[in-house]
N, C-alpha and C positions, 0 to 999 in steps of 0.2 A: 419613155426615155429617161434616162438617168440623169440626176442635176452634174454632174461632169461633163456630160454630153451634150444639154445647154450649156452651161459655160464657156465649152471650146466652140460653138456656133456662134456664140456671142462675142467670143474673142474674135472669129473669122470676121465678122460683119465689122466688129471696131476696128479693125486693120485696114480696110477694105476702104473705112468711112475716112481714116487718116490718110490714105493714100489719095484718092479722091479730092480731099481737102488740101493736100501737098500740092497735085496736079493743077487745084486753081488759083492757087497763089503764085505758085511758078508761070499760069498764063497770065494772069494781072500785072506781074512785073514783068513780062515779056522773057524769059531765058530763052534762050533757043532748046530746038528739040535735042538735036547731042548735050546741052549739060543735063536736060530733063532726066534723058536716060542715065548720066552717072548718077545725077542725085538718085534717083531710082535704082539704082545697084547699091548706094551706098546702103539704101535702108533696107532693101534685100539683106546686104550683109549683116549689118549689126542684127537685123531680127534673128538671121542665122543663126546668128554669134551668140543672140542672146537663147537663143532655144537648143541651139547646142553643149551651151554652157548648163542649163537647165536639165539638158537630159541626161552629159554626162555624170552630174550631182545625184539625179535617180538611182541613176545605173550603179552608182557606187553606195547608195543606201542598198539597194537592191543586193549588193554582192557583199556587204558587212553584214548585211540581216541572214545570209548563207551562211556564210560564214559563223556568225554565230550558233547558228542551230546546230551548225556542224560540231563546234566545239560542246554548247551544252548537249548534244547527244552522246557524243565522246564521255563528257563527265559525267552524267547521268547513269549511264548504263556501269562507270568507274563506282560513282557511289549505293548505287543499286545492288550492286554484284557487294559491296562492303557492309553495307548496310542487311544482306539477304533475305532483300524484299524485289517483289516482281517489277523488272522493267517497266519503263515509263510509257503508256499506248493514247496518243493522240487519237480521241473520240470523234470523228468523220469530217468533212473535209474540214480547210480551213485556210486563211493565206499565211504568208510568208511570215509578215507582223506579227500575226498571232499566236503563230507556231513559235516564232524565237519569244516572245512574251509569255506563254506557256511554260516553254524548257526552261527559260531561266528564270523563272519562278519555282518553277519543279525543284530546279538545280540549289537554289537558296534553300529552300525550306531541308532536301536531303543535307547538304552541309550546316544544319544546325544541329538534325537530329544525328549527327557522324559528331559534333562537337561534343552534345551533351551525354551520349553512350562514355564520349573518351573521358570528359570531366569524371561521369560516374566510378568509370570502370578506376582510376585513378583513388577515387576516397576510399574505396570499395577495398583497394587494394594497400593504400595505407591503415584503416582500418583492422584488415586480415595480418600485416605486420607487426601491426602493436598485442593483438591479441595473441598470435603465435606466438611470439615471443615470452609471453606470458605463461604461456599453456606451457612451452617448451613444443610447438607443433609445428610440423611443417606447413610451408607456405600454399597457397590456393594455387593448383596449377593452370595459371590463364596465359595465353600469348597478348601480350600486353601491348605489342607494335600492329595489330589487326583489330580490327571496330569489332567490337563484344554484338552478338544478337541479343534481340533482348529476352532469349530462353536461357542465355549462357549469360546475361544480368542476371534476369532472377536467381537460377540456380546458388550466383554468388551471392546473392543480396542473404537468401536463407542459410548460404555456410555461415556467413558473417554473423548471423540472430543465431544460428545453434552457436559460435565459439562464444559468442555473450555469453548465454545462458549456460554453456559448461564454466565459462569463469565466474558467474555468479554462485554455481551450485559448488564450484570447489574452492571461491573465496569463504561463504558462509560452513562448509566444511572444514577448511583453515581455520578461521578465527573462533570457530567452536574447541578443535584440538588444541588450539594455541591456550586459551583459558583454562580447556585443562590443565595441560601439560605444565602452567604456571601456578595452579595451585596445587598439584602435587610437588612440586620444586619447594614451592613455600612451606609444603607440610614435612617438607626430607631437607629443609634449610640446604637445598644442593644449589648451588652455583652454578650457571653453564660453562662448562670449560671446553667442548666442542665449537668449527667452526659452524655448526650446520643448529649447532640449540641457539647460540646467537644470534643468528639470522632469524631466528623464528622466534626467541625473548627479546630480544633489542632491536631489530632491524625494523623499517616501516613496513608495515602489511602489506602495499602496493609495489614497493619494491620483490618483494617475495616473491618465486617462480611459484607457479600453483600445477607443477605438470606432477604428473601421475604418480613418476618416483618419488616427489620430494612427498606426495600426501602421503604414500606409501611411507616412507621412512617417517613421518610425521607418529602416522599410527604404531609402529614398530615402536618410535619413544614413546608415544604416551600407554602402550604396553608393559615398557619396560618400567617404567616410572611407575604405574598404579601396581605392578608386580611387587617392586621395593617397597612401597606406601603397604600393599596386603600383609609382605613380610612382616614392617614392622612395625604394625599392628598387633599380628600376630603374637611375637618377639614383646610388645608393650603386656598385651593380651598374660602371656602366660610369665612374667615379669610380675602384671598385679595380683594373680592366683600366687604364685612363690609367697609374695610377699599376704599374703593374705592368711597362708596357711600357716607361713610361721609368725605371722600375730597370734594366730588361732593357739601354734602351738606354744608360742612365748606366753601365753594369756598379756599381752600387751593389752593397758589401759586406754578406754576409748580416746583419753583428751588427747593421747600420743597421737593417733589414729589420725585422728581430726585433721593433725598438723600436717600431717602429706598427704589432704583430701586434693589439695589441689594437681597433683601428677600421677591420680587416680580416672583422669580422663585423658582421651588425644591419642595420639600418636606421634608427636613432632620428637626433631634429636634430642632438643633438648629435656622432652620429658622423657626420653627412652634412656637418656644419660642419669638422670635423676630418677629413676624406677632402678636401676641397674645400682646406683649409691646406695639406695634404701635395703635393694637386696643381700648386697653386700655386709651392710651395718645389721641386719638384723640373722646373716649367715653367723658374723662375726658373735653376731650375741649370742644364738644359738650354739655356738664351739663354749661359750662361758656357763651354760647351762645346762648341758646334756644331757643331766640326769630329768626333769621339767620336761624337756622336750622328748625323751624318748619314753616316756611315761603319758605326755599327749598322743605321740603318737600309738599307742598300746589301744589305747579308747577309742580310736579312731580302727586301730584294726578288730577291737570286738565290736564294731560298729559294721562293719562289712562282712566279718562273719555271718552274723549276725541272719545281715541281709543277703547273704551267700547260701545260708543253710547250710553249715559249714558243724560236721558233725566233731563231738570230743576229739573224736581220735586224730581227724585233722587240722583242729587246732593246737593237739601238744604235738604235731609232726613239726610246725615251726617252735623248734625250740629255742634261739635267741628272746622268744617271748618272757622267758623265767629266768634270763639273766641276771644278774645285780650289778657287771664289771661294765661301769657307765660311759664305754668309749666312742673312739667317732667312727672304726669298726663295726661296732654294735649299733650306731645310729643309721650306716650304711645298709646294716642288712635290713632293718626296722624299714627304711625309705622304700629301699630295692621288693620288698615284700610288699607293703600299702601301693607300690606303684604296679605291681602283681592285680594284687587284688582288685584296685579299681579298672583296670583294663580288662581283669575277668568277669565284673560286675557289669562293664558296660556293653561287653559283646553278647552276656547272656540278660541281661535286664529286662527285654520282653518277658522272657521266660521267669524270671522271678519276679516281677510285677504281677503275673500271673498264678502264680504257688500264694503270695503274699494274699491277692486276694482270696485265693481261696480260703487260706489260711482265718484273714478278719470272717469272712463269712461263714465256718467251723463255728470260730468262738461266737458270733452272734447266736447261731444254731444252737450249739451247748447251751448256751444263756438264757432262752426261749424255753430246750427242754427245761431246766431247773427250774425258770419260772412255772412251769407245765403240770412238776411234780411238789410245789409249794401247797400245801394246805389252803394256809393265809389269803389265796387270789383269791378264794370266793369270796369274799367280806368286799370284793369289788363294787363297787357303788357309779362307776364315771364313764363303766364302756369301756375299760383297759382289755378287760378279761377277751371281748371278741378281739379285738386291736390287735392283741397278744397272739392269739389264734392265726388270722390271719398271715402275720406277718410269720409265724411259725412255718404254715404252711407255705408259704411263698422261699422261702429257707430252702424249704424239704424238697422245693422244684428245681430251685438255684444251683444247686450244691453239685447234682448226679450234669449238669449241661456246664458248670464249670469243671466240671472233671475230666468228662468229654473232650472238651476244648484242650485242654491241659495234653491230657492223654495225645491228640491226634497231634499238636505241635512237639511236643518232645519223642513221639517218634520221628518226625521228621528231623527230626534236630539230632538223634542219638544214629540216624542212618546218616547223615551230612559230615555229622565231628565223628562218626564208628564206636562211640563208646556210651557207656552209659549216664546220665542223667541224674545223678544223685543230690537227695532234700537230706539232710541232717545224717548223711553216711549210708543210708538206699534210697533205693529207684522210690520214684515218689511214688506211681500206682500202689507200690507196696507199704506206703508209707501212709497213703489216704484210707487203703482196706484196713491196715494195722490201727487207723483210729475210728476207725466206722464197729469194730472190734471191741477195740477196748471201752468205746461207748454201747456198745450193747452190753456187754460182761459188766459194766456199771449197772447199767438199769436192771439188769436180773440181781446183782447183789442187793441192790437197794429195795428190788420189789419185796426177796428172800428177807431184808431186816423188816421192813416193814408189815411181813407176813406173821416173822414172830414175832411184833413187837404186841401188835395187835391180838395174836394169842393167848401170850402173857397178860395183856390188859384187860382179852373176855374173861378168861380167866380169873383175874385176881377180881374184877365187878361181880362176878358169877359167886363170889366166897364170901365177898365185906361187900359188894353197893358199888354205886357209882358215886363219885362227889359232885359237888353240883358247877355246874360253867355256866358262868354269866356271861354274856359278852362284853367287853370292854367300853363298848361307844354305851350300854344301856346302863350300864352302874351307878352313871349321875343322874338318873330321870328318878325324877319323883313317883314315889308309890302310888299318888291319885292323880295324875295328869291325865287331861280329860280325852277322853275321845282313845286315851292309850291304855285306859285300865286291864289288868287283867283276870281273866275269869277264875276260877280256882276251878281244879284238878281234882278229881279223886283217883288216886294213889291206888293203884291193885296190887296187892303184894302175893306174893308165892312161896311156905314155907317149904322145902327142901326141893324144888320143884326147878326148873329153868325157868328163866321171866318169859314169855310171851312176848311174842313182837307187835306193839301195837299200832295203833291207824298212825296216819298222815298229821292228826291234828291231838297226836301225841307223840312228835317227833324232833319238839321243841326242846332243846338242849337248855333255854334257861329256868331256872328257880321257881318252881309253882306252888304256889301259897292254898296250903290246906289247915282248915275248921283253926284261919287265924296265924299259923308259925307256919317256916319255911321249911321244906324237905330237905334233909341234908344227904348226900352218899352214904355217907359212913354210918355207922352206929353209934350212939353217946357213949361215952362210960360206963355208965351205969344199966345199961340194958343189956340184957341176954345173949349170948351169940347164938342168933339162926341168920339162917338163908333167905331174906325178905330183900325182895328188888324191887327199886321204884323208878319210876316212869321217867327218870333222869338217868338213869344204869344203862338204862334199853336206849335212849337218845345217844347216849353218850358213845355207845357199842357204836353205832352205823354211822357218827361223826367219826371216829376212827377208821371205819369202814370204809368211807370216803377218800380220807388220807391214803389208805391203802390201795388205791386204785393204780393201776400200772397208768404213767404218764401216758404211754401214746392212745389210750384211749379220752373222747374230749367227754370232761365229769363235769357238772355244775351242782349246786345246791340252790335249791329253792331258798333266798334270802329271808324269806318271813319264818317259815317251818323248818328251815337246814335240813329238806330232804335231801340225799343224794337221790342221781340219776342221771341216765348214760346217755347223752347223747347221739344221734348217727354219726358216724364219721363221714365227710367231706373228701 
């Protein structure tokens, strides 16, 4: 049994025990039985009254506790459906109490989370104005009188971080172009005089619209501004060449020089205003000097002939060159010509960088032959003589692969421009055969002098003797230095006969001392003329002999004996 159902037996019994208790106090003082019975209706009724009164108070708990459910169900399923989350489902049974203490608990908690969506959706959405704004971007399309879910929060939460992060990437984009855009201003001393350069040199950064257009025109100026900055650089650039060339050709004094070092650098107006005065004042000199100046400039164009391979014939075709009548006419053509020439020089200057070196490397070559066919290198003592070699050879490999090279670029060149290629008035091939030519036609003349020179000189040894060659480094050594003495000779002489070619260790070219006196080539005075040849005549022949060797074979001489002998060639 349940303690309410004790209670209300208990209440029975104490009703019971008052009435009882009423009953014997009403016999003690004698009432009669008719007032017994009213008094006993009266308390009949008040008990009624009072238990009526009691239950209609239930009754009306009982019909507000309905009543409520009814309403938090109403709003429940109002803010559930706002909110688009799953209706509210009362977990098994329960009473009346509980249910309405349930719902509107339910009902609290969903009207918080319906406040705090609207709070949000509201920052969210002044947030997304202030940045639009900014950007120049349209506004987040949200219905702003409807409770945002919170997939259609988030989604806004992440527009709101990407429009941050485009206004940070196109503020740091702004105040990057802006700092240009101001120090090219600075370097063209240009003023803004648009309303749009103002806004972006004087206005506050933040104020600044950072949409798309305005970076776009942003870039568009600091385009146009580093264009003008190129220009006149450029404009500075060939302002200090002007003025440089007519130093060169004023021959102006360094101290002059010195004094406008300072608007020899930059680019700003006012040094391109003061480069422009300079060029003027040293134009103006030049008009006082013309004859100085147009005689520098003369040097300057046999200076690019030069380097043009610019043959006679087309050097006297500019004839203003041999003028004397010193005008500004004559200075015009002089200019207009050197401005010829170096544009001719610099289109072709692979190509004559290339002739040129051939060229140095010719004269090295030549330089090597002569050294080749000099007598004198054997007296080499240091290692020059192989050095010499070497590098000869190394020549002779060089020479035919820059030719090569030469050759396959100037065809391509003479099929591109259609015309021919000309070093000093012809085609170079023809011009490299013609000196590979004229250096052979040398070394056969010279082998031919040295054939008869040596003729004439067996010859004339063959009639009178040889005279005696000492070598130059041995002349100061003393006759008895030890360990250096030398042995004496005996002299074979041959009267009308040819001398004999004798050994190896009589093939010493100097002075050999016999029974006491020195041998001489010649004959004295006083002696007879015959045919006697001494062992210095026959030295003397195959030194010559030696000389006579055609250079491109590789000769040395034994340095102690001065034998010749031929080496392999390499």
């Amino acid at each position: 049994m349940r303690r309410s159902e004790v209670l209300a037996e208990e209440s029975i019994v104490c009703l019971q025990k008052a009435l009882n208790h009423l009953r014997e106090i009403w016999e003690l003082i004698g009432i009669p039985e008719d007032q017994r019975l009213q008094r006993t209706e009266v308390v009949k009724k008040h008990i009624k009254e009072l238990l009526d009164m009691m239950i209609a108070e239930e009754e009306s708990l009982k019909e507000r506790l309905i009543k409520s459910i009814s309403v938090c169900q109403k709003e429940l399923n109002t803010l559930c459906s706002e909110l688009h989350v799953e209706p509210f489902q009362e977990e098994g049974e329960t009473t009346i109490l509980q249910l309405e203490k349930d719902l509107r608990t339910q009902v609290e908690l969903m009207r918080k989370q319906k406040k705090e969506r609207k709070q949000e959706l509201k920052l969210l959405q002044e947030q997304d104005q202030e940045l639009c704004e900014i950007l120049c971007m349209p506004h987040y399309d949200i219905d702003s009188a409807s409770v945002p879910s919170l997939e259609e929060l988030n989604q806004f939460r992440q527009h709101v971080t990407t429009l941050r992060e485009t206004k940070a990437s196109r503020r740091e984009e702004f105040v990057s172009i802006k700092r240009q855009i101001i120090l090219c201003m600075e370097e063209l001393d240009h003023t803004p005089d648009t309303s749009f350069e103002r806004d972006v040199v004087c206005e506050d950064e933040d104020a600044f619209c950072l949409s798309l257009e305005n970076i776009a025109t942003l870039q568009k100026l600091l385009r146009q501004l580093e264009m003008q900055k190129s220009q006149n650089e450029a404009v500075c650039e060939g302002l200090r060449t002007q003025i440089r060339e007519l130093w060169d050709r004023l021959q102006i004094p360094e101290e002059e020089r010195e004094a406008v070092a300072t608007i020899m650098s930059g680019s700003k107006a006012k040094v391109r205003k003061a480069l422009q005065l300079e060029v003027d004042r040293l134009e103006e000199l030049k008009m006082q000097n013309m004859k100085k100046v147009i005689e520098a400039i003369r040097v300057e164009l046999v200076q690019y002939w030069d380097q043009c391979f610019y043959s006679q014939e087309q050097r006297q075709a500019f004839a203003p060159f041999c003028a004397e009548d010193y005008t500004e006419s004559l200075l015009q053509l002089h200019d207009a010509e050197i401005v010829r020439l170096k544009n001719y020089y610099e289109v072709h200057k692979e190509l004559f960088e290339g002739v040129q070196k051939w060229e140095e490397t010719w004269r090295l070559f030549l330089e090597f032959e002569r050294k080749a066919s000099d007598p004198n290198r054997f007296t080499n003592r240091g290692g020059n003589l192989l050095k010499e070699e070497k590098q000869r050879a190394k020549l002779q490999k060089m020479l035919p692969k820059l030719e090569e090279e030469l050759k396959a670029r100037i065809e391509l060149w003479e099929q591109e421009h259609s015309k021919a290629f000309m070093v000093n008035g012809q085609k170079f091939m023809e011009y490299v055969a013609e000196q590979w030519e004229m250096h052979r036609l040398e070394k056969e003349r010279a082998k031919q002098e040295r054939q008869l020179k040596n003729k004439k000189q067996t010859e004339t040894e063959m009639l009178y003797g040889s005279a005696p060659r000492t070598p130059s480094k041995r002349r100061g050594l003393a006759p008895n230095t030890p360990g250096k003495a030398r042995k004496p000779v005996a002299a074979s002489t041959c009267s009308g006969k040819k001398t004999p070619r004798t050994g190896r260790h009589g093939a010493n070219k100097e002075n050999l001392e016999l029974n006491g006196s020195i041998l001489s080539g010649g004959y004295p005075g006083s002696a007879p003329l015959q045919r006697n040849f001494s062992i210095n005549s026959v030295a003397s022949t195959y030194s010559e002999f030696a000389d006579s060797l055609p250079p491109e074979e590789n000769v040395f001489v034994c340095p102690k004996l001065r034998w010749p002998a031929l080496l392999p060639k390499r």
